[in-house]
N, C-alpha and C positions, 0 to 999 in steps of 0.2 A: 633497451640496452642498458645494461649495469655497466655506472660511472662511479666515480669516485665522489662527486658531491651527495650520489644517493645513499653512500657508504657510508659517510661521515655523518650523515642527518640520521640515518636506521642507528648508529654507533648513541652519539647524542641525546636521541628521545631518550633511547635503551636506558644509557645510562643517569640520565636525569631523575628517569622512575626507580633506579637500582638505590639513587641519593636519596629520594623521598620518603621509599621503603624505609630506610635504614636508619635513620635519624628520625621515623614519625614516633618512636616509643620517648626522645627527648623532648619532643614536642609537649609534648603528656605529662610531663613527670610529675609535675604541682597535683594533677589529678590523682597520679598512678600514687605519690606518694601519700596524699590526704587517703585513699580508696584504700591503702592497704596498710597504713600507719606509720611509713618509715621515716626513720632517722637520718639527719643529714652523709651521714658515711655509707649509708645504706642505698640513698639516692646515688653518695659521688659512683659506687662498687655497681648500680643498674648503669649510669652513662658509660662507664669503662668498660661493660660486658658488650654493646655493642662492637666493638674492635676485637672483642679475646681470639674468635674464627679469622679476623685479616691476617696475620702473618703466614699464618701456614697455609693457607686458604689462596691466598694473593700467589706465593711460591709456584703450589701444584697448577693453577687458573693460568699463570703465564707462560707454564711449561704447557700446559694442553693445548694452548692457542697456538702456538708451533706445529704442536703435534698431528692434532686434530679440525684445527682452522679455526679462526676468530665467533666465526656465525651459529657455530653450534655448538662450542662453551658457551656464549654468552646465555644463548635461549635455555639451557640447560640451568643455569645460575637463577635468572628470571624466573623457571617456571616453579623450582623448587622450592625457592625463598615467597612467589607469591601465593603458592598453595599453603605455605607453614603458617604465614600470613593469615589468610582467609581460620586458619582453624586454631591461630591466638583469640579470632574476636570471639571464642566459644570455649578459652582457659577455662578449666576447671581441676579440681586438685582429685589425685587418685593415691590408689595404697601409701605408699610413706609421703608423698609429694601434699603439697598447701596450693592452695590456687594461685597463689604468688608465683610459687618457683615452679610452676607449669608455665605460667606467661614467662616467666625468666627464661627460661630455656627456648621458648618459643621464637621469644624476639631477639634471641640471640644467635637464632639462627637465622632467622628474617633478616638480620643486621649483615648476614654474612653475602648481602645481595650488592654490597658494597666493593667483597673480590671482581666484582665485573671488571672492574677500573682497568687493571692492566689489560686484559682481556679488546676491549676498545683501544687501550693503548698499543697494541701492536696489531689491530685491526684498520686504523689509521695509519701507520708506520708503513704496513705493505701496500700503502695504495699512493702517499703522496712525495714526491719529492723531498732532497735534502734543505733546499733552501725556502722551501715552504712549510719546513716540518716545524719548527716552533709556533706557526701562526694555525697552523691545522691542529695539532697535538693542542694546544690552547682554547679553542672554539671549541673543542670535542670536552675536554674536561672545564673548562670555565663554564659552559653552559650545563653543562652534569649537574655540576657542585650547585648551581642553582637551587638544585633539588634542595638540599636542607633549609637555604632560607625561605621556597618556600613554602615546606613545611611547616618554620617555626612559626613564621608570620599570618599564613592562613588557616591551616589545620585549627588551631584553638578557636579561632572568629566560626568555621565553619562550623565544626562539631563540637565547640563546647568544651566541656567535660567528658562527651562520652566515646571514648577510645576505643573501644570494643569497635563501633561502628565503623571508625575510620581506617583498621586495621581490615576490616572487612573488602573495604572500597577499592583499598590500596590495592590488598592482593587479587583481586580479580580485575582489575587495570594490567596488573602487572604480568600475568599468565595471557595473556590477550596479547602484550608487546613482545613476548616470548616466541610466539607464534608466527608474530610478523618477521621477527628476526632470522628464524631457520627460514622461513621462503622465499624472503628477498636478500637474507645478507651472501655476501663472496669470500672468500678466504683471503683474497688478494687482487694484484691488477694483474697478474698471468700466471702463469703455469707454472712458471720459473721461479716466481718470487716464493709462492707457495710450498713448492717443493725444497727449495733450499733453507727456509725456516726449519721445516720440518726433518731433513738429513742432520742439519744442526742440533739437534734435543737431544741429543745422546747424554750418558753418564759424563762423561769427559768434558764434550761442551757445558754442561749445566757448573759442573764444580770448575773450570778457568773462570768463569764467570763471578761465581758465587768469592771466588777466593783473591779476584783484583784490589789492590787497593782502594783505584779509582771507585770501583763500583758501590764497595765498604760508604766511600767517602760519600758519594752519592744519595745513597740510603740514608746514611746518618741528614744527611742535608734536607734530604725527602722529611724524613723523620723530627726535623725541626721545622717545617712546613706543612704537611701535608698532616701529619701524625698531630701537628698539634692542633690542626685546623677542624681533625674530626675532634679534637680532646674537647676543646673550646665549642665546639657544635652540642657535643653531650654537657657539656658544663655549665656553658651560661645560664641557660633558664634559671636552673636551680642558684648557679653566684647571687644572680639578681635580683630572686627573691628574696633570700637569705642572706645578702650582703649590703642587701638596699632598702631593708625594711621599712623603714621607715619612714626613707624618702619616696616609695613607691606608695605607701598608708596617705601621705602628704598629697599626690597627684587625685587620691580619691579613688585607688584601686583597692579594695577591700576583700572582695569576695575571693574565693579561691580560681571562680575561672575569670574574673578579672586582673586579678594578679598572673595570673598565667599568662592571659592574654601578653599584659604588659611586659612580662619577663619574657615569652617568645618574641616579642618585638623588637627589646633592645639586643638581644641574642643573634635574630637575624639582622643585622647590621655587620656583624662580621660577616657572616656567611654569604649576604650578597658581592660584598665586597670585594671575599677573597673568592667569590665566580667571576662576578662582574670583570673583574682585572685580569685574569687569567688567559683569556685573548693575548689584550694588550701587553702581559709578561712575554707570550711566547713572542709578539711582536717585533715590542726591545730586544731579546735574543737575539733576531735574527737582523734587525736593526744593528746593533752591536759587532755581529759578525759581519754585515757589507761595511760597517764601516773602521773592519781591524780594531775595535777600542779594547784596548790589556793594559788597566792602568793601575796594576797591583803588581809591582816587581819581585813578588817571592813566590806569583803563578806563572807557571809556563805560559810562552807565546808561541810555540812551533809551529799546536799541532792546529790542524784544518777548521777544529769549534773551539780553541782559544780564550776564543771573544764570549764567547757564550757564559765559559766558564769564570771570567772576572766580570760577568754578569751578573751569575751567580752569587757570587763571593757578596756583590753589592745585599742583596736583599738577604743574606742572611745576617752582616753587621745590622740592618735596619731592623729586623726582627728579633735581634735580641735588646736591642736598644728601646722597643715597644712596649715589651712585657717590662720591663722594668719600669717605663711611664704608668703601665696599667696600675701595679704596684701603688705607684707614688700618688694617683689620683683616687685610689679607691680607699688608700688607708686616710687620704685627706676625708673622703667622704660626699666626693664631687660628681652626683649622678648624670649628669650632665654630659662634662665633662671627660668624664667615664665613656659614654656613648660616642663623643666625639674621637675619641683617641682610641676605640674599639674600633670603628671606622676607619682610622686609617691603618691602625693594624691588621685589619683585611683586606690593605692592600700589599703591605707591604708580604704579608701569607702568600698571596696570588704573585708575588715576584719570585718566590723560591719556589712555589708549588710549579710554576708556568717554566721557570728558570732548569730544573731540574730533566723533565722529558721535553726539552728541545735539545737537550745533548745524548740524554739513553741511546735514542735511535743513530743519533749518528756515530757515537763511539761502540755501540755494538749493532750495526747493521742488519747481520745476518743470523741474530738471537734476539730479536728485539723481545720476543713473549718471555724467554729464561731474563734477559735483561730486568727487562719489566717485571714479573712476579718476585725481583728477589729485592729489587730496588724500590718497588711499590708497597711490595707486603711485608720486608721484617720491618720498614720504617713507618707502619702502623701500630707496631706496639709503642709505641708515642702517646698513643691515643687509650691505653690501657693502663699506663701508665700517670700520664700527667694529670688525670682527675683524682687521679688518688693523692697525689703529693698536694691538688688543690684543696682538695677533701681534709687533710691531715690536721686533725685535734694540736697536732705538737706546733703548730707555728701560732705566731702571735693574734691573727686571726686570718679571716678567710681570703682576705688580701693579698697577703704575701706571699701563695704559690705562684707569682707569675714571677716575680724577682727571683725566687731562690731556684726554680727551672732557668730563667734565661741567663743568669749569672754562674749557677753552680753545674749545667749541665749544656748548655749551647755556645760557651765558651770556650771549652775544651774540644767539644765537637769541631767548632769551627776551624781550631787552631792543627785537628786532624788532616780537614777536609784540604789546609793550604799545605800540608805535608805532601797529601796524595797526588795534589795537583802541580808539584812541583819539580816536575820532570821535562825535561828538554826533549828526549826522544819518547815512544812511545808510552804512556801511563798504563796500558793494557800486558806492558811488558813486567809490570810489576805486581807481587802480591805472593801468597804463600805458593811457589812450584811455579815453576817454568811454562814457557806455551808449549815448549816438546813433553812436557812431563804430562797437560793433560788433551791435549790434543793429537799428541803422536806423529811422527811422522819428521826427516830432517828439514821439512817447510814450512813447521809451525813457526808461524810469527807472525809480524802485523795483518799479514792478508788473511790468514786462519783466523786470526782472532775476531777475523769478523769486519777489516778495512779495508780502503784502498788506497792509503796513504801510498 
């Protein structure tokens, strides 16, 4: 009998391997770049191509899972990305293409095993209650996100240097859990839930959605969490070797797959963190909401997730306040240090990442898949993004993209996000065009839009 903890666990593994996938080419980079010669810009422009396929990718992925049901996007995602997989470990260069930009293109479409996410996100969403949903949504992606650290942490101990192989392993792992997926997963807990996702997917619903403020603000939030957690996933290695040279020379890592080693290590320190906690964010959330706590007077208290929302707010003042220590400790030159305050930077990640879908679901109930691919996937160009600004020749050195991101661009975000959320009556009622404009009908409003306020 199909329950919903067998859902959450099939959801889970799926996406654990979808993170492993998708982040094992950062694991590598020290090798991939010694292997084929590249320059520090050339390393930031390979981490940032892992994300280029999430925005649009995430969008269509969350519309299909309405559409089409959770269990058979996902296995479809899995089976593609681990076949491209299997046939990176055998890159070779053809007519105008260099064996480089064969595996580029390879694993960046391998990368794109990473759309699951929403995908699980609204596979989760139709099976568990409201007041369980930050604690479910949390365990489903906390333990996902696993997956990258630990990639960074063991892939190098396991295989070395040689990436071919592990590229190999991954994807036929991952065509295997594909399979498990279509046979055992469900679409939903009934009939009803299923089908109502899916009347939901139209033209009209997809753009009220896309065109909320709240939803904007959401993304944007996702997008300083989530966006930057994959940025930071792709980035470290490479920060650490080249930001810490010396101090890493000092510990007695010399060789290039000891250096590696060592820079996937301090790397996955974030990446457990901001899994590890990701639970415990959705936790808090729901924490938050039994116990009414709105202790930001320029967010709404109204509405039914409230609380959630100056939850929210919290972990994203803490995550800009992070990146500016990382800043301040790396231009000191404190390897240490560094590690320590990366560490709890993956938690404070895991507060906005966990903070974020413990409200999607409940503020669009009956779009959670259009919710989710639009709030999950444009707020991945984050991650396309912010290795290039950390990459950037023009700043003083390789330190100071974390300042000049959380100062010059998650500031402004934020100060959006408490615009958005600063409505008394419904925040779904607001953004470009009406709920009669895109949903039709003289009864669009809060209950169309997907409530039951």
């Amino acid at each position: 009998m199909t329950n919903k903890i067998e859902q959450l666990i099939i959801a889970t593994v799926a996406f654990f391997w979808a993170f492993l996938m998708w982040f094992s080419t950062a694991a590598f980079s020290p090798s991939i770049g010694e292997f084929y010669n590249l320059s520090t810009g050339q390393l930031g422009l390979l981490a940032s191509s892992a994300i280029w396929l999430a925005p649009p990718g995430r969008v269509i992925a969350g519309w299909a899972s309405d559409r089409l049901g959770a269990h058979n996007v996902f296995a479809i995602i899995l089976g593609y990305s681990g076949l491209v997989s299997i046939a990176s470990a055998y890159a070779s260069g053809f007519w105008f293409l260099t064996d480089f930009q064969v595996l580029f293109i390879e694993r960046m479409i391998v990368a794109s095993a990473g759309i699951s996410f929403v995908v699980g996100i609204q596979h989760v969403a139709q099976w568990f209650e409201e007041n369980e949903m930050g604690t479910a949504e949390g365990l489903y992606a906390g333990t996902g996100n696993v997956g990258a650290g630990v990639g960074a942490l063991l892939l190098p101990r396991i295989y070395g240097t040689g990436f071919s192989e592990a590229f190999l392993h991954l994807g036929i792992v991952g065509v295997f859990i594909a399979i498990v997926y279509k046979v055992r997963g469900e679409p939903a807990k009934d009939i009803e839930t299923a089908e109502t996702a899916k009347a939901n997917s139209g033209f009209g619903d997809t753009m009220f959605v896309w065109t909320r403020w709240a939803a904007i603000a959401l993304m944007f939030a996702y997008m300083m969490s989530f966006g930057l957690e994959i940025a930071m996933n792709s980035w470290l290695p490479t920060y650490y070797e080249r930001g810490f040279a010396d101090q890493i020379a000092g510990l007695g890592f010399e060789s290039t797959a000891a250096i590696q080693t060592a820079a996937g290590t301090f790397a996955a320190v974030q990446s457990f963190n901001a899994s590890l906690f990701r639970p415990f964010s959705g936790y808090m959330s729901d924490l938050w909401q039994r116990k009414d706590w709105t202790p930001y007077p320029y967010l709404s208290t109204t509405q039914d997730y409230s609380p959630r929302v100056h939850w929210l707010m919290t972990a994203l003042i803490l995550i800009t306040l992070t990146m500016v220590a990382l800043t301040a400790i790396g231009v000191a030159g404190l390897l240490p240090a560094s590690v320590l305050v990366l560490a709890f930077f993956g938690i404070t990640v895991s507060f906005g990442t966990g903070g974020v879908f413990a409200i999607v679901p409940n503020m669009f109930p009956d779009r959670p898949g259009t919710a989710s691919g639009f709030i999950g996937g444009i707020s991945t160009s984050g991650g396309i993004v912010f290795p290039i600004i950390f990459a950037s020749g023009a700043l003083p050195s390789i330190h100071w993209g974390y300042a000049v991101v959380g100062v010059g661009i998650f500031i402004p975000l934020m100060l959006f996000y408490a615009w958005a959320m600063k409505h008394e009556d419904d925040p779904r009622e607001h953004g470009l065009g009406s709920s009669e404009r895109w949903l039709g009908g003289d009864d669009a409003g809060p209950a169309a839009a997907g409530g039951d306020d």
